[in-house]
PDB file with one MODEL, atoms N, CA, C and O in Angstrom:
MODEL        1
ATOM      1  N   UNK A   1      22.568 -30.213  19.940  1.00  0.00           N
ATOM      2  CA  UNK A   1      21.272 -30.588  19.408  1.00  0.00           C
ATOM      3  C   UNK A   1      21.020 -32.054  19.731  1.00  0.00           C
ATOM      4  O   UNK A   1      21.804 -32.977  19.509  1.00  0.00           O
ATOM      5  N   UNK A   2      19.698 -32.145  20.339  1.00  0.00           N
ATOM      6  CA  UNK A   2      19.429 -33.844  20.909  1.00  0.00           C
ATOM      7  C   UNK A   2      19.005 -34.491  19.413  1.00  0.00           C
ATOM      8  O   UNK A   2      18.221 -35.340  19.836  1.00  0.00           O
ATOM      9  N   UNK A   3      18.991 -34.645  18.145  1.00  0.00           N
ATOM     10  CA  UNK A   3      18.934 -35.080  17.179  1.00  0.00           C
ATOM     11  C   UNK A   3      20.173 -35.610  16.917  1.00  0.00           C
ATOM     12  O   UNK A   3      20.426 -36.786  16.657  1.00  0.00           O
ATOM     13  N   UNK A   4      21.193 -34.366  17.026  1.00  0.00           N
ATOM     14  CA  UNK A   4      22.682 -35.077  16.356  1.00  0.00           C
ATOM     15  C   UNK A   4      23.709 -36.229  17.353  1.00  0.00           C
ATOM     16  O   UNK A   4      24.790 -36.744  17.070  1.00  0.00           O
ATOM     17  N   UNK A   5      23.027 -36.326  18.340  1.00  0.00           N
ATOM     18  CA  UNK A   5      23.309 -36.971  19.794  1.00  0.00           C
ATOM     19  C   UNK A   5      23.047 -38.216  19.664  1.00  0.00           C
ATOM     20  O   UNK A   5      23.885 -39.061  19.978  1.00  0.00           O
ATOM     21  N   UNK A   6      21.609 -38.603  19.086  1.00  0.00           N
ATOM     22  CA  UNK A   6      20.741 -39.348  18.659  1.00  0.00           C
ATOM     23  C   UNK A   6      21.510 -40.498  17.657  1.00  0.00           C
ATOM     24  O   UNK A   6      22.123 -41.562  17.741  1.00  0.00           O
ATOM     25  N   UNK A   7      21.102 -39.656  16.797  1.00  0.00           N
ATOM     26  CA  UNK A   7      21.621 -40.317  15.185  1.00  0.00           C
ATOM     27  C   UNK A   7      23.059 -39.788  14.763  1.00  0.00           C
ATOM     28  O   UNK A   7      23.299 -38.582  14.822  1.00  0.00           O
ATOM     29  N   UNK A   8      24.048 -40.738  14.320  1.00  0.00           N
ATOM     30  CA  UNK A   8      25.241 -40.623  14.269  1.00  0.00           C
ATOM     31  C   UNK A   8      25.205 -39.651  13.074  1.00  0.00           C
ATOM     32  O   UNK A   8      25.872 -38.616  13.061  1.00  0.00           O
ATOM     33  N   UNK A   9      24.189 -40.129  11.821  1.00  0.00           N
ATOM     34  CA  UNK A   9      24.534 -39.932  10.489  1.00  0.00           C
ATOM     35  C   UNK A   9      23.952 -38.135  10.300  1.00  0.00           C
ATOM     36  O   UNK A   9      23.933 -37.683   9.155  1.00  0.00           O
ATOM     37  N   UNK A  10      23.670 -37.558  11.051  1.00  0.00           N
ATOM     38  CA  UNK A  10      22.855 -36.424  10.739  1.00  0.00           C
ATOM     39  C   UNK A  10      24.412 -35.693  11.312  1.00  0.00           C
ATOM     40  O   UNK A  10      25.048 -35.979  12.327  1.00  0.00           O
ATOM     41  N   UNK A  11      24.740 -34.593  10.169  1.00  0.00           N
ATOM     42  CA  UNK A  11      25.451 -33.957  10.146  1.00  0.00           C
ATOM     43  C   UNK A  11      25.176 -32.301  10.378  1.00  0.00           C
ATOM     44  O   UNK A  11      25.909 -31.567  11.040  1.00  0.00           O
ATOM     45  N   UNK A  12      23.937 -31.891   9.671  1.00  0.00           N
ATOM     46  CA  UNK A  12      23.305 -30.300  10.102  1.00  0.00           C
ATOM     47  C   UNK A  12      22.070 -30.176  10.100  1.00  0.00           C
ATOM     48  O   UNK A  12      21.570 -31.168   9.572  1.00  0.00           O
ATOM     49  N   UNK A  13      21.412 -29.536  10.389  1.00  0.00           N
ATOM     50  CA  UNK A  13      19.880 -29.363  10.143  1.00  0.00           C
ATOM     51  C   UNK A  13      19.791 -27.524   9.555  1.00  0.00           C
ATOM     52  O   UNK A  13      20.128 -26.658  10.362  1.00  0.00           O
ATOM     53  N   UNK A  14      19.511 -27.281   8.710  1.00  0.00           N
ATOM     54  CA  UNK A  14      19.186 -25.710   8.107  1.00  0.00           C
ATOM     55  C   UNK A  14      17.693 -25.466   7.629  1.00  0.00           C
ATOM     56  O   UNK A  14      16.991 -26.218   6.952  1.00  0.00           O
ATOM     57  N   UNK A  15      17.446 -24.451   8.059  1.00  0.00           N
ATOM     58  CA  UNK A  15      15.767 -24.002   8.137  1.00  0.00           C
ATOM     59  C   UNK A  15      15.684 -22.743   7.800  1.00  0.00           C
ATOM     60  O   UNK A  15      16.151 -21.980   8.646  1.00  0.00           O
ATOM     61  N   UNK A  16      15.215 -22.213   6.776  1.00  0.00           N
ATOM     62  CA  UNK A  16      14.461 -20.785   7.086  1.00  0.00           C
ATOM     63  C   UNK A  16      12.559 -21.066   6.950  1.00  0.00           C
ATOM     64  O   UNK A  16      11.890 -21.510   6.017  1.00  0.00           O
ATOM     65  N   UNK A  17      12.230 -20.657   8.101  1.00  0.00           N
ATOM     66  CA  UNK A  17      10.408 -20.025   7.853  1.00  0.00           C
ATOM     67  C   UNK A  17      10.347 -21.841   8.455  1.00  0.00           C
ATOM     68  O   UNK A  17      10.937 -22.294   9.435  1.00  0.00           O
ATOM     69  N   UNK A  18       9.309 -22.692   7.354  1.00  0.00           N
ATOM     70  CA  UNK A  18       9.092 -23.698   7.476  1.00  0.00           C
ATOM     71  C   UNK A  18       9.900 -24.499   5.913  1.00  0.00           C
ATOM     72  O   UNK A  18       9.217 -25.313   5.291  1.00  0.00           O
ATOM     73  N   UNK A  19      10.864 -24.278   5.583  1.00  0.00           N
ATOM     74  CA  UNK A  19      11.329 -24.929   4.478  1.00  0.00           C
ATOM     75  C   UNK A  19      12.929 -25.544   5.317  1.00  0.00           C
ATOM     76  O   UNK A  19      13.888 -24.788   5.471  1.00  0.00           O
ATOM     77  N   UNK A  20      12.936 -26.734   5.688  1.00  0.00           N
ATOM     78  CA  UNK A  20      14.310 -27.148   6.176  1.00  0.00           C
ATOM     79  C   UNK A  20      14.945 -28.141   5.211  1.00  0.00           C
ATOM     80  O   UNK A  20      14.280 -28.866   4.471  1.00  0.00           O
ATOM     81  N   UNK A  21      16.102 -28.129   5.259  1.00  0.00           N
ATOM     82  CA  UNK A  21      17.384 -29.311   4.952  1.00  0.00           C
ATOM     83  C   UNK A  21      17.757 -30.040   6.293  1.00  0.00           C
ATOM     84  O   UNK A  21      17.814 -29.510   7.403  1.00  0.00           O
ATOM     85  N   UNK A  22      18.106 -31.928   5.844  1.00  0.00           N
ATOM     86  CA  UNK A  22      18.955 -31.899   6.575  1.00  0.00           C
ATOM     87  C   UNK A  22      19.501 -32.792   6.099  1.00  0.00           C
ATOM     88  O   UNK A  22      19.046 -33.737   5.454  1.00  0.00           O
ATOM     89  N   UNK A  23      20.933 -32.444   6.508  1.00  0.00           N
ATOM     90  CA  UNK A  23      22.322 -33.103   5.991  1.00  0.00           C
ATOM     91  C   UNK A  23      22.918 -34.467   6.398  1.00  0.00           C
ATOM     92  O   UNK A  23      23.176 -34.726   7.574  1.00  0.00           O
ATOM     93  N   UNK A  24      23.126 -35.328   5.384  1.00  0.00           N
ATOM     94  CA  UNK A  24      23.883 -36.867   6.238  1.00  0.00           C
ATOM     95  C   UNK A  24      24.982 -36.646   5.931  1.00  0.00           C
ATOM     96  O   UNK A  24      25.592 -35.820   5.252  1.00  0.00           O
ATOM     97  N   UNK A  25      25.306 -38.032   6.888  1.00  0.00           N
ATOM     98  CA  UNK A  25      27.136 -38.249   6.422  1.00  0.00           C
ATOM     99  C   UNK A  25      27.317 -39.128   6.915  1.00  0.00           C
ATOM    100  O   UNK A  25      26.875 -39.404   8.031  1.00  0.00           O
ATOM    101  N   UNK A  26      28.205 -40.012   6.051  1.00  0.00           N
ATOM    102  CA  UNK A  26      28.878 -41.315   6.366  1.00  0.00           C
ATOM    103  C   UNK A  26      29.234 -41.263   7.570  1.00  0.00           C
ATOM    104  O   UNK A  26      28.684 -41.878   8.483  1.00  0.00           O
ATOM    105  N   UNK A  27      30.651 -40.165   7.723  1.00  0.00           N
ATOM    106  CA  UNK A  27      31.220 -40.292   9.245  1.00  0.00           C
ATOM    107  C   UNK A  27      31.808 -38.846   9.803  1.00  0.00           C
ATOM    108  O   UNK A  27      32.508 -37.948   9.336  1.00  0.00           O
ATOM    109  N   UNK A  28      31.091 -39.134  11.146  1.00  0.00           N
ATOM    110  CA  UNK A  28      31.013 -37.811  12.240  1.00  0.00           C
ATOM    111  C   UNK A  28      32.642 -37.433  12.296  1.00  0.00           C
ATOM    112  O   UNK A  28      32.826 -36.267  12.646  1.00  0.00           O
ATOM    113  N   UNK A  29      33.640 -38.058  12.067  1.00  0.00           N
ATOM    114  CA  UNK A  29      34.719 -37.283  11.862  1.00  0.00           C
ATOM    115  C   UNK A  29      35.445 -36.509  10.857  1.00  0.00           C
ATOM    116  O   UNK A  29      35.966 -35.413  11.063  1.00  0.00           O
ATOM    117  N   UNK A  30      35.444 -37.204   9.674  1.00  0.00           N
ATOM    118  CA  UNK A  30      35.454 -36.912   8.420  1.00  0.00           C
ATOM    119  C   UNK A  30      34.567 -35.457   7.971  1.00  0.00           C
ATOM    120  O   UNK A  30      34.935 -34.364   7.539  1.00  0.00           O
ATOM    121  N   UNK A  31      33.376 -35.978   8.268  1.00  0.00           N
ATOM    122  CA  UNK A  31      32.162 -35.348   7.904  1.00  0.00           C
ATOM    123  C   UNK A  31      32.322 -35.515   5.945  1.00  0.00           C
ATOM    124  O   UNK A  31      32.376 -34.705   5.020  1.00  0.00           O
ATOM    125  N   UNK A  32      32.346 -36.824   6.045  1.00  0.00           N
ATOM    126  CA  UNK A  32      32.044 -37.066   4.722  1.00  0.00           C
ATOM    127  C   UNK A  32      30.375 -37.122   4.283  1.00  0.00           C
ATOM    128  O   UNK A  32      29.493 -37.582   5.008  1.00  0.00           O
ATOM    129  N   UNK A  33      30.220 -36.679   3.248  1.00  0.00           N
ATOM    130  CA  UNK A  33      28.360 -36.654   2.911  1.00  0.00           C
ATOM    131  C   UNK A  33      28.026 -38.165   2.336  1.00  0.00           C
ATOM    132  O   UNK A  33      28.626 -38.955   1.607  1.00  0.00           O
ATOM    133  N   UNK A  34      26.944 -38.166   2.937  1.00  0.00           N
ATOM    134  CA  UNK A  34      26.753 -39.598   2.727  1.00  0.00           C
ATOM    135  C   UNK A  34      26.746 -40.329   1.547  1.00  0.00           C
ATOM    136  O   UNK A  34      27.078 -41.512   1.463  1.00  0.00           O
ATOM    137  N   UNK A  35      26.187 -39.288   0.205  1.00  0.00           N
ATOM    138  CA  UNK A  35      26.320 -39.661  -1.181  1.00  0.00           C
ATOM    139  C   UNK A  35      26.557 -37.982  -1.480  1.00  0.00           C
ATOM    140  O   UNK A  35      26.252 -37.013  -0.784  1.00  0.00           O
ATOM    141  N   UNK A  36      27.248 -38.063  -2.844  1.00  0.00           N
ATOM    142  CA  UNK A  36      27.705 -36.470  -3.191  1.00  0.00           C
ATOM    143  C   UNK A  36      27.474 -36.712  -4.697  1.00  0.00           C
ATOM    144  O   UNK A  36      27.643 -37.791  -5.264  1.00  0.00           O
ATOM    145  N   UNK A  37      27.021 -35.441  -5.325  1.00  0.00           N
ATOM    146  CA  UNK A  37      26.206 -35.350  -6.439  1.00  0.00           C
ATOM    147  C   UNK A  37      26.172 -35.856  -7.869  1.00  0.00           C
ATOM    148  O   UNK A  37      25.317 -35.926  -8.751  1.00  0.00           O
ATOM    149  N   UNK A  38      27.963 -36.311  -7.684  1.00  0.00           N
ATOM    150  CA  UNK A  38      28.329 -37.287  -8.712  1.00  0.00           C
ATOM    151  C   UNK A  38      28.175 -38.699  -8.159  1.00  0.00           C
ATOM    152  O   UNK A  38      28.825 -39.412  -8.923  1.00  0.00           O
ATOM    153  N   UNK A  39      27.610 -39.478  -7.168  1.00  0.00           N
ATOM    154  CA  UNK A  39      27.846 -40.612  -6.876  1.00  0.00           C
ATOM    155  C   UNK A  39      26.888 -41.673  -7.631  1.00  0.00           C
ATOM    156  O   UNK A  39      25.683 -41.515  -7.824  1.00  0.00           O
ATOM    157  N   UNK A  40      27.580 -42.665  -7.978  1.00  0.00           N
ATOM    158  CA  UNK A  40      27.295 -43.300  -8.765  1.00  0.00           C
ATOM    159  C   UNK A  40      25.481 -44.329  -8.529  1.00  0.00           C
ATOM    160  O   UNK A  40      24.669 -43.589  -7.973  1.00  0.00           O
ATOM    161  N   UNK A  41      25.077 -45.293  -8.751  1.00  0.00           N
ATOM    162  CA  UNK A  41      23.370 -45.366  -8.492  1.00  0.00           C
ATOM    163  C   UNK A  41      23.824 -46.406  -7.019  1.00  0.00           C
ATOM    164  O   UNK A  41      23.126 -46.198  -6.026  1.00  0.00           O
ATOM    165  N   UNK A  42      25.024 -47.553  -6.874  1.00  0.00           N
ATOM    166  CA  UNK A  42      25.029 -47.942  -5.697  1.00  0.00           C
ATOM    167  C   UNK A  42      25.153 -47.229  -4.649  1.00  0.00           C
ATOM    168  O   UNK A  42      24.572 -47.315  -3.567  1.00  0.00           O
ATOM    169  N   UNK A  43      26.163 -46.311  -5.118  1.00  0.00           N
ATOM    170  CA  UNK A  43      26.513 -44.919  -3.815  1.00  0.00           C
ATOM    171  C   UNK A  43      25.223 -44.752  -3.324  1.00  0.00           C
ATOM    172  O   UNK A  43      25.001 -44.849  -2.117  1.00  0.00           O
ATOM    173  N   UNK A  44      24.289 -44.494  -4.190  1.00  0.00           N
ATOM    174  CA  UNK A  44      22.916 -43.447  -3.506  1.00  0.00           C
ATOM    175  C   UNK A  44      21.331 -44.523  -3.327  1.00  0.00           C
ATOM    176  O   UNK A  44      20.144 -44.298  -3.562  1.00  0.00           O
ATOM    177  N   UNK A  45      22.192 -45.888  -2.728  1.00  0.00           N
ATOM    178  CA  UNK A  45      21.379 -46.636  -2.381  1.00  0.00           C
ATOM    179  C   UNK A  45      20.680 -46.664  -0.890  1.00  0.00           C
ATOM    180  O   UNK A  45      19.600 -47.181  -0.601  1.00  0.00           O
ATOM    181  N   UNK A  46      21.793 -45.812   0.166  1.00  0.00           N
ATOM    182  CA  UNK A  46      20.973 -45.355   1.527  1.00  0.00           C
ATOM    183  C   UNK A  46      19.689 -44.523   0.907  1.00  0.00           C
ATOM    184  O   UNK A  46      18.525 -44.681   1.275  1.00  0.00           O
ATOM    185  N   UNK A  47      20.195 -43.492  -0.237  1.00  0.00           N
ATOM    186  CA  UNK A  47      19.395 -42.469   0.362  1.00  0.00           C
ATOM    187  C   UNK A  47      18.204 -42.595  -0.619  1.00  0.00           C
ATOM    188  O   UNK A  47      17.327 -41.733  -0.565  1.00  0.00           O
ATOM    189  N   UNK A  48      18.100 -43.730  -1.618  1.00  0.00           N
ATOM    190  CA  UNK A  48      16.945 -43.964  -2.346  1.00  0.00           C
ATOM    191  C   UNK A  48      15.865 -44.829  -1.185  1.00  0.00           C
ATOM    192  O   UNK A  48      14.636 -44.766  -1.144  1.00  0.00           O
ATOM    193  N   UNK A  49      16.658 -45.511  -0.426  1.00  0.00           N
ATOM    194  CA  UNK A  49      15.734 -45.954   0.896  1.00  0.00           C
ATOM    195  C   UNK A  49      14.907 -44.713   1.860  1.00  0.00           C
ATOM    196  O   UNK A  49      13.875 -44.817   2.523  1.00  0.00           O
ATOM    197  N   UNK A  50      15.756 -43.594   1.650  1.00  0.00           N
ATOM    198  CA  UNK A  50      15.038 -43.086   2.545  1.00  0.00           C
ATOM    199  C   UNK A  50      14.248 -41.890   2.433  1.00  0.00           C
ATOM    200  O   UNK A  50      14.012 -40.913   3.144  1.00  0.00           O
ATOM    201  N   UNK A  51      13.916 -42.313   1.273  1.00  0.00           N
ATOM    202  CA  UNK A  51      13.270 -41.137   0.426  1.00  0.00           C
ATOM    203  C   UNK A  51      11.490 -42.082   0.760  1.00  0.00           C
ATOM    204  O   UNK A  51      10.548 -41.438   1.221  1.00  0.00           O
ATOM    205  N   UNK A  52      11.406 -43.036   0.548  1.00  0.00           N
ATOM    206  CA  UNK A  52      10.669 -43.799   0.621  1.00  0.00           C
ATOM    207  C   UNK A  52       9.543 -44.229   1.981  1.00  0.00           C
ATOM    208  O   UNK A  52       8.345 -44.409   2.195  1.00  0.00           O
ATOM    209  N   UNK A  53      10.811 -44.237   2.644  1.00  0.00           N
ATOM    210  CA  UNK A  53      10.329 -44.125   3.942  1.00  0.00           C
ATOM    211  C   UNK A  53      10.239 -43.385   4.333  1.00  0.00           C
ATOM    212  O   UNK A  53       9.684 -43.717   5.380  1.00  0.00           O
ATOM    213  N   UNK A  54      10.430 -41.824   4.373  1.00  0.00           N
ATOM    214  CA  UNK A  54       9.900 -40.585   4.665  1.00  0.00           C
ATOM    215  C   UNK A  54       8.500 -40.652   4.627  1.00  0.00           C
ATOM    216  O   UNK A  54       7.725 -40.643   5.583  1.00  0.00           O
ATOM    217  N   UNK A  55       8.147 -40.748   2.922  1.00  0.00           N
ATOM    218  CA  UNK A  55       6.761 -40.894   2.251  1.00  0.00           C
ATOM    219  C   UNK A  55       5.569 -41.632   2.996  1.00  0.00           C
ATOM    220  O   UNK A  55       4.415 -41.204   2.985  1.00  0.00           O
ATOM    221  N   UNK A  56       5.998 -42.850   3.681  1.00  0.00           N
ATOM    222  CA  UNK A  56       4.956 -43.456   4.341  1.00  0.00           C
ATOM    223  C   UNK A  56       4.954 -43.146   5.290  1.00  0.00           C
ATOM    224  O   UNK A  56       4.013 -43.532   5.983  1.00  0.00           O
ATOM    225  N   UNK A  57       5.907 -42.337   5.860  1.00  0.00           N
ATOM    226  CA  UNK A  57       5.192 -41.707   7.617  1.00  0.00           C
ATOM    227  C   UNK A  57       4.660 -40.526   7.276  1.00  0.00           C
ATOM    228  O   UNK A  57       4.215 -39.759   8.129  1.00  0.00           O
ATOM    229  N   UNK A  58       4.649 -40.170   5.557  1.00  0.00           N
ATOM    230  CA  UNK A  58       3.119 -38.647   5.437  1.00  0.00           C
ATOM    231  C   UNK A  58       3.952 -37.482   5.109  1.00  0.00           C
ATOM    232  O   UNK A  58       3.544 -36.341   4.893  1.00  0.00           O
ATOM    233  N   UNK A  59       5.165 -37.901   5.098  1.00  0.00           N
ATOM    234  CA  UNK A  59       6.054 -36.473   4.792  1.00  0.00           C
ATOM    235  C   UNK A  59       5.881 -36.050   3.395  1.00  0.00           C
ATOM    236  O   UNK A  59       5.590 -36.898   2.551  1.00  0.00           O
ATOM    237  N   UNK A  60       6.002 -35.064   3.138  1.00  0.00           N
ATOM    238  CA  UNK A  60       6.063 -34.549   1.756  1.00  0.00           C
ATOM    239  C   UNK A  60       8.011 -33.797   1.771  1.00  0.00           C
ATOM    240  O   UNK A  60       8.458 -32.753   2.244  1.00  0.00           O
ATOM    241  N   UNK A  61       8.636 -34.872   1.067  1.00  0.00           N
ATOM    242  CA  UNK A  61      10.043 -34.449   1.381  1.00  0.00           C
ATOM    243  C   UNK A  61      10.749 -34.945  -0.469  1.00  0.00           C
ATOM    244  O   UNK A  61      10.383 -35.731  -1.343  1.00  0.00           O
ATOM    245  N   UNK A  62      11.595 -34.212  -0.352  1.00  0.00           N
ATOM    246  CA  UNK A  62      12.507 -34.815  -1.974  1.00  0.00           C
ATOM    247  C   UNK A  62      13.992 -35.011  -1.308  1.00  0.00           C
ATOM    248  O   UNK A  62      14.319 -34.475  -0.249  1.00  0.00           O
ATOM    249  N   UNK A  63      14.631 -35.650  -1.897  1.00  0.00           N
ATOM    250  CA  UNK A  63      16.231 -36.144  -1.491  1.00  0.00           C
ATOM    251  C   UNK A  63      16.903 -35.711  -2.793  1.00  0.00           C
ATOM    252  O   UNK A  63      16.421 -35.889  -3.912  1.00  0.00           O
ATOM    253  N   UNK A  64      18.098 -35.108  -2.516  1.00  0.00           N
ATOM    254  CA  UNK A  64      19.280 -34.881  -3.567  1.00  0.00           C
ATOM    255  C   UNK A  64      20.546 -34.993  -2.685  1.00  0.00           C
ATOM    256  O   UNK A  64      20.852 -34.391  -1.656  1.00  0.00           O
ATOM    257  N   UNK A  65      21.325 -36.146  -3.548  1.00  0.00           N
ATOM    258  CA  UNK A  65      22.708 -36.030  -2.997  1.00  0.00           C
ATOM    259  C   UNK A  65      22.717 -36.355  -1.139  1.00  0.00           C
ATOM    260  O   UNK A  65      21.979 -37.267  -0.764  1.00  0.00           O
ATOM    261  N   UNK A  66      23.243 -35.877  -0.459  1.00  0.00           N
ATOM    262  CA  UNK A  66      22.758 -36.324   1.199  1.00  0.00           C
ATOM    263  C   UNK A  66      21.989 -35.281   1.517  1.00  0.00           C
ATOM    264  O   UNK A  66      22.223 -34.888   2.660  1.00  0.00           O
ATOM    265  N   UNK A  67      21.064 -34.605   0.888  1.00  0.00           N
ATOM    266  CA  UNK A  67      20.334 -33.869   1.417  1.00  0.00           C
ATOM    267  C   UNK A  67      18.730 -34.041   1.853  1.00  0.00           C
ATOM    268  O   UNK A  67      17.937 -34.129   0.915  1.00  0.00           O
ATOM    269  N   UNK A  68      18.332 -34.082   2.871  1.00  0.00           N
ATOM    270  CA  UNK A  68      16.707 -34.342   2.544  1.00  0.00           C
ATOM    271  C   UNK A  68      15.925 -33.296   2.830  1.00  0.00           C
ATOM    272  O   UNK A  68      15.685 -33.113   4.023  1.00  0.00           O
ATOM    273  N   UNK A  69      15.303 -32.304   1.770  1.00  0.00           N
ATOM    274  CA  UNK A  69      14.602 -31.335   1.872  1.00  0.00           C
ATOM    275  C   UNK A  69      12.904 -31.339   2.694  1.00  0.00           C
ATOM    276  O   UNK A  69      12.181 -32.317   2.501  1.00  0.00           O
ATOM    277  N   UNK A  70      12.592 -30.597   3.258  1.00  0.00           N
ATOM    278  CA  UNK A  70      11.318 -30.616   3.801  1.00  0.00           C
ATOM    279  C   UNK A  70      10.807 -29.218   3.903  1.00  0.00           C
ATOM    280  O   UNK A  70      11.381 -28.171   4.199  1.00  0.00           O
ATOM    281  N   UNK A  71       9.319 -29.538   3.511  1.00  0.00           N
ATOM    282  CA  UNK A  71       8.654 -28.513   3.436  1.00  0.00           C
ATOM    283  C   UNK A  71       7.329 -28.919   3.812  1.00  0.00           C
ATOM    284  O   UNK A  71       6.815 -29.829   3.161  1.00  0.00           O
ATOM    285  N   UNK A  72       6.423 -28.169   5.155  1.00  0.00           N
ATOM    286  CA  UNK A  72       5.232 -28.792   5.079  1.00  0.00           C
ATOM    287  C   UNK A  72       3.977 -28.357   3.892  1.00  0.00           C
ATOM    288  O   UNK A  72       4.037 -27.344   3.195  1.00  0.00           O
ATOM    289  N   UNK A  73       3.168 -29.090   3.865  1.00  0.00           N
ATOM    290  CA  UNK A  73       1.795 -28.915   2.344  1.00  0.00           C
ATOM    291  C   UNK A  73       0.998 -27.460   3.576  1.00  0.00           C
ATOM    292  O   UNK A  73       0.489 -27.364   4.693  1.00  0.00           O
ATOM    293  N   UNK A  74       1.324 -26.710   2.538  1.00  0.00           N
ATOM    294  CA  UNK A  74       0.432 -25.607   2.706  1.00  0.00           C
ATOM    295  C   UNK A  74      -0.894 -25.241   2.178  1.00  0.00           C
ATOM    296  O   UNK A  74      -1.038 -24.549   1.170  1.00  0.00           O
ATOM    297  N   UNK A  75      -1.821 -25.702   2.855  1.00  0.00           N
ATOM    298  CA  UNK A  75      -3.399 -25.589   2.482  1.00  0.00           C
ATOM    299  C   UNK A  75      -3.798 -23.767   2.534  1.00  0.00           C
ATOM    300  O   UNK A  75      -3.405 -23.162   3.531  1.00  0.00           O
ATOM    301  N   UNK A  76      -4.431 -23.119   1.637  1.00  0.00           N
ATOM    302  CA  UNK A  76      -5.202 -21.928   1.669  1.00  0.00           C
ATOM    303  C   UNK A  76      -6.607 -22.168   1.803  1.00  0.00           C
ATOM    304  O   UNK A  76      -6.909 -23.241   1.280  1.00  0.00           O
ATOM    305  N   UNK A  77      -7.509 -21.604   2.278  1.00  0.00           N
ATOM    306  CA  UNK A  77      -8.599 -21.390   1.974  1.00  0.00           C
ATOM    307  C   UNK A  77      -9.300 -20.136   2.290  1.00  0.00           C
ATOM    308  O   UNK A  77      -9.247 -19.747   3.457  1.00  0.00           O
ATOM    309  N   UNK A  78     -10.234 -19.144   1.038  1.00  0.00           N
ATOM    310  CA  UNK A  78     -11.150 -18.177   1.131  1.00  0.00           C
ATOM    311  C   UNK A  78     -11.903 -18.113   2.184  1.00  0.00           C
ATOM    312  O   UNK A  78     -12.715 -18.992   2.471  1.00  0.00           O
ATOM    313  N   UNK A  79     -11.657 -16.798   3.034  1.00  0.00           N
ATOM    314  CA  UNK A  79     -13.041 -17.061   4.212  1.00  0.00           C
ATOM    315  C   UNK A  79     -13.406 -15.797   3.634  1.00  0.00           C
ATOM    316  O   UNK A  79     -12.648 -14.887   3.301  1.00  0.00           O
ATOM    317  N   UNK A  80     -14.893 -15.861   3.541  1.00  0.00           N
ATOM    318  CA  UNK A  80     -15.622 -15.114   3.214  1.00  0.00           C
ATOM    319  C   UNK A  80     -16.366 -13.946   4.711  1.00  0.00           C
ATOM    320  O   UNK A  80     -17.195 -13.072   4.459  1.00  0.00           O
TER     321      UNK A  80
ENDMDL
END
């Protein structure tokens, strides 16, 4: 995958339909997660950054633990 080639810290990408995860990690050998669900508020200081910055390039995304969830905004509308 030319993503994980890319960026050291991206560990998986998982998708069904249009709802994806994708996974960090400290280090590509280890495959340690970048923060894990008990980590304390400094631990999860990457990933409070990058929750943020998702937001201003328009994403609609939530972060838990090294995970960053995505889902695109699904508009409906009645055609008559």
């Amino acid at each position: 995958m030319a993503l994980k080639e890319k960026h050291a810290s991206l560990d998986d990408v998982r998708y069904i339909g249009l709802f994806s995860v994708i996974e960090l990690e400290k280090d590509r050998k280890s495959r340690e997660p970048l923060a894990l669900g008990s980590a304390r508020s400094e631990e999860m200081r990457v990933m409070s950054e990058v929750l943020p910055a998702l937001r201003e390039r328009g994403l609609s995304t939530f972060v838990k633990c090294n995970w960053v969830f995505m889902a695109p905004l699904l508009c409906v509308t009645e055609r008559s």
